[in-house]
C-alpha positions in Angstrom: 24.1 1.7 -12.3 26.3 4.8 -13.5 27.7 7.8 -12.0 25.4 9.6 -8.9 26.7 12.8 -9.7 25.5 12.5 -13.6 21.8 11.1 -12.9 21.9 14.2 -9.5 22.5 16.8 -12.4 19.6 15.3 -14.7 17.4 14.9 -11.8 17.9 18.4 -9.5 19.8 20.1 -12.7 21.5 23.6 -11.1 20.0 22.8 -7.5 23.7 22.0 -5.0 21.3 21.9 -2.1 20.0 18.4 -3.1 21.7 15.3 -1.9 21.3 11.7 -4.0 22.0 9.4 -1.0 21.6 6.2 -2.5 20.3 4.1 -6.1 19.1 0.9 -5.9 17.2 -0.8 -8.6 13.9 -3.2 -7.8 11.9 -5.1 -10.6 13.9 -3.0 -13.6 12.5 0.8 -11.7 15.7 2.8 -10.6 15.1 4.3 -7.3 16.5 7.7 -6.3 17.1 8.5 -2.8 17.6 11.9 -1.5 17.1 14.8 0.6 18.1 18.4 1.0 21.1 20.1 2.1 19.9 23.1 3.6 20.8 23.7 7.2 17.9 26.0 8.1 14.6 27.2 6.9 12.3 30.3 7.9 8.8 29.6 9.3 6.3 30.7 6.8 4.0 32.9 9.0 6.6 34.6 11.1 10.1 34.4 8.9 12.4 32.9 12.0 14.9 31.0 11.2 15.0 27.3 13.0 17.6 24.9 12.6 15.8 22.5 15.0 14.8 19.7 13.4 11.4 17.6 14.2 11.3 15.3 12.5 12.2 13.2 8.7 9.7 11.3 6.4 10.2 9.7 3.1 7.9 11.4 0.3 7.7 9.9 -3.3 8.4 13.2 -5.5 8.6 11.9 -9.1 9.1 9.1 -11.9 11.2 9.7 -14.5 12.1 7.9 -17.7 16.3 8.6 -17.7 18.4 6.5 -20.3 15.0 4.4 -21.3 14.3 3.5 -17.6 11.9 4.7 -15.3 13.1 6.1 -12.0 11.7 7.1 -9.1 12.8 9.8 -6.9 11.8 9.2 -3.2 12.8 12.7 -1.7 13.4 12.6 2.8 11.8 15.5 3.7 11.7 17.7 7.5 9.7 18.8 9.9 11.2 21.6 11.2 10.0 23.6 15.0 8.8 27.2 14.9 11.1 29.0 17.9 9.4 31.8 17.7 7.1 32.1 21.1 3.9 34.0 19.6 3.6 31.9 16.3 0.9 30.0 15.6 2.6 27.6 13.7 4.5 24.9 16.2 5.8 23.2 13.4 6.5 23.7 9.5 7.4 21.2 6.7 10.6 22.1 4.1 9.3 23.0 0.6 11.6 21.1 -1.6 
C-alpha cells in the first residue's frame, strides 16, 4: 500500500495539522482516512476559543489520481460548541 507519511505529504503537502488515520483499498480505489490535529478553533461570529467538542462526521473531501490510482480522501470533520453566552451561534463546524 506504501508509506502513510509519503501519500500524507502528497495529499495535505506543508499542512502538520492533518492526521492520515488509516488506507484501505476497495474495488482498486485507495481510500484516505483522516482528520485534523488542531486542539481548538475560534467561533466565527464572536472569535472565542472552544475546545469542546460536539460532535464528529465523516465528509468525502477529494479523489485523487496518485501513482496511477484514484484515491479518495474521506476527511472526519467537528462540530465544535460556541462558550460564549451572547453568541448566536450554539455551534460551529471546523473549516478544514
Amino acid at each position: 500500500m506504501g508509506d502513510l507519511f509519503a501519500l500524507k505529504d502528497v495529499l495535505f503537502p506543508n499542512d502538520v495539522r492533518m492526521v492520515l488515520d488509516r488506507l484501505t483499498e476497495v474495488d482498486g480505489v485507495v481510500v484516505a482516512e483522516a482528520h485534523s490535529a488542531v486542539p481548538e478553533l475560534t467561533c466565527p461570529d464572536c472569535a472565542t476559543v472552544s475546545r469542546r467538542v460536539h460532535s464528529r462526521y465523516g465528509r468525502p473531501l477529494a479523489e485523487y489520481p496518485v501513482g496511477g490510482r484514484r484515491v479518495v480522501v474521506k476527511l472526519e470533520v467537528r462540530r465544535f460548541f460556541c462558550n460564549a453566552p451572547d453568541c448566536g451561534r450554539r455551534t460551529f463546524v471546523e473549516q478544514v
